[in-house]
C-alpha positions as a Markdown table, in Angstrom:
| # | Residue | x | y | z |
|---|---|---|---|---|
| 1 | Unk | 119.0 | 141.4 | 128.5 |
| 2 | Unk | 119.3 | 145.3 | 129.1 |
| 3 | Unk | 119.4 | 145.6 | 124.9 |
| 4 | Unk | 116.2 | 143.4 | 124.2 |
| 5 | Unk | 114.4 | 145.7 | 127.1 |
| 6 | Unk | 115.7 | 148.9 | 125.3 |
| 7 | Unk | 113.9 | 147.6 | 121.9 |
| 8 | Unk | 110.8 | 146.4 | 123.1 |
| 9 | Unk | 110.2 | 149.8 | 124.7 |
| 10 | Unk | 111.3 | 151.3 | 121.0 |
| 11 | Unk | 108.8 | 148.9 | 119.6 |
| 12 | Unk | 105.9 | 149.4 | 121.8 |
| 13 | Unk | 106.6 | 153.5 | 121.9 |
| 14 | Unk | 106.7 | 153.6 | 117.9 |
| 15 | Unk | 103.4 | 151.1 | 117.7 |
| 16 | Unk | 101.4 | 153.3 | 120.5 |
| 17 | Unk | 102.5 | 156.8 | 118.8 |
| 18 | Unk | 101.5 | 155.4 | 115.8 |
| 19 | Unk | 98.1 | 154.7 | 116.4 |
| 20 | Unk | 97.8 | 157.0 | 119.4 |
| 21 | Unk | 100.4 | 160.0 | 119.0 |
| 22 | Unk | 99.5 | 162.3 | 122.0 |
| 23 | Unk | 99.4 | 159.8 | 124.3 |
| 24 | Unk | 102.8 | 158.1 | 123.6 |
| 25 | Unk | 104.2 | 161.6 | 124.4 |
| 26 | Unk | 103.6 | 161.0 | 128.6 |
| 27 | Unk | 105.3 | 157.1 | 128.4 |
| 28 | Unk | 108.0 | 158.2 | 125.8 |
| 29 | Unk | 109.1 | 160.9 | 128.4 |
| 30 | Unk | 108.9 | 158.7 | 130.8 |
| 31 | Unk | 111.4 | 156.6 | 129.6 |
| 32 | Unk | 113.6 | 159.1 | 128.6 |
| 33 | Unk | 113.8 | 160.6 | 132.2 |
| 34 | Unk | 115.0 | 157.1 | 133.7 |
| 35 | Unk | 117.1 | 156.7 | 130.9 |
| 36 | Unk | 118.6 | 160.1 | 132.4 |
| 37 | Unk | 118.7 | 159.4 | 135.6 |
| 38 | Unk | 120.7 | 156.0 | 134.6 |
| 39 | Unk | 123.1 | 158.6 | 132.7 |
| 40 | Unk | 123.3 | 161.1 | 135.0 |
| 41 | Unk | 124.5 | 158.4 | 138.0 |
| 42 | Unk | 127.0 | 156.5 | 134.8 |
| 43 | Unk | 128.9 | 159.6 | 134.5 |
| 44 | Unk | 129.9 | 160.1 | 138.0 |
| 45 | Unk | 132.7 | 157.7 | 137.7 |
| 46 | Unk | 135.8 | 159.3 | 137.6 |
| 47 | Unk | 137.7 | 160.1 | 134.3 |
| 48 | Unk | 136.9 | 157.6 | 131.1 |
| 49 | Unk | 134.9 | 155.3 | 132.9 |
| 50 | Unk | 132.0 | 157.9 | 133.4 |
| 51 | Unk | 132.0 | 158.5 | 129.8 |
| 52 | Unk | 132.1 | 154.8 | 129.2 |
| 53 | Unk | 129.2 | 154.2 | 131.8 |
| 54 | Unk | 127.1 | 157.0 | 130.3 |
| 55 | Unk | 127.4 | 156.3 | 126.9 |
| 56 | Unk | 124.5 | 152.9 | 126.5 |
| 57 | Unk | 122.1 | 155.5 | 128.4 |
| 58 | Unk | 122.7 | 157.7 | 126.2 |
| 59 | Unk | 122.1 | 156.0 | 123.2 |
| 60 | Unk | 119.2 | 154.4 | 124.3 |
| 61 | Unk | 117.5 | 157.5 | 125.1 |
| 62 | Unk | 118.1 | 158.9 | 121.5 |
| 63 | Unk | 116.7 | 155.6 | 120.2 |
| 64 | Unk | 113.5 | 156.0 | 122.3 |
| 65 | Unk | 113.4 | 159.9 | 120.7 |
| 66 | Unk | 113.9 | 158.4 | 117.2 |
| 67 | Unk | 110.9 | 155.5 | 117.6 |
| 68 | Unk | 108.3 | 157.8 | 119.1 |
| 69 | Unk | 108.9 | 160.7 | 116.9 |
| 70 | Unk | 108.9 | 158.2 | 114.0 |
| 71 | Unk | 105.8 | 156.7 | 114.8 |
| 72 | Unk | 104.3 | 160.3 | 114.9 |
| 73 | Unk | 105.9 | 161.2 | 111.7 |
| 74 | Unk | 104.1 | 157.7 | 110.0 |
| 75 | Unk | 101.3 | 158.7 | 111.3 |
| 76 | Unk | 101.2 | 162.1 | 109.7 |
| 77 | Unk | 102.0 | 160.9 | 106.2 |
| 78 | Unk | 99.2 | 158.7 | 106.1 |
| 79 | Unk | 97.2 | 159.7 | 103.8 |
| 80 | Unk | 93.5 | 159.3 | 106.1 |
C-alpha cells in the first residue's frame, strides 16, 4: 500500500512540475521532509536493522527528487 502511495505522489509531483514547475518546488519539499523524518526515526534501531528501516525512506525520497526534477527538465526542453 505504502509503494502505490509513494508513486502516486511521484506521478502527481512530475505532472504538477510539468505544467507548473515553481510551484511543485513547495509540495515536492514537502514530501521529502516527511520522507526524512520517516528516515531519521528508521535508523534509530540498533545495528542492521536501522539501516534496514531507513533504507525504503530513503529511496523514496530520491524517487520524489528524480520525478519533480524530471518534470522540470520536460518542461524546459519543450520547445514553446
Amino acid at each position: 500500500m505504502i509503494i502505490v502511495g509513494i508513486v502516486a505522489v511521484c506521478i502527481v509531483l512530475a505532472v504538477l512540475a510539468f505544467f507548473v514547475p515553481r510551484l511543485s518546488r513547495h509540495p515536492e519539499r514537502g514530501t521529502q521532509r516527511t520522507l526524512g523524518a520517516g528516515s531519521r526515526a528508521g535508523s534509530k534501531a540498533p545495528g542492521i536493522l536501522g539501516r534496514i528501516f531507513s533504507k525504503p525512506f530513503r529511496s523514496s525520497s530520491k524517487a520524489v527528487s528524480r520525478s519533480g526534477s524530471a518534470g522540470r527538465r520536460s518542461r524546459g526542453r519543450m520547445p514553446f
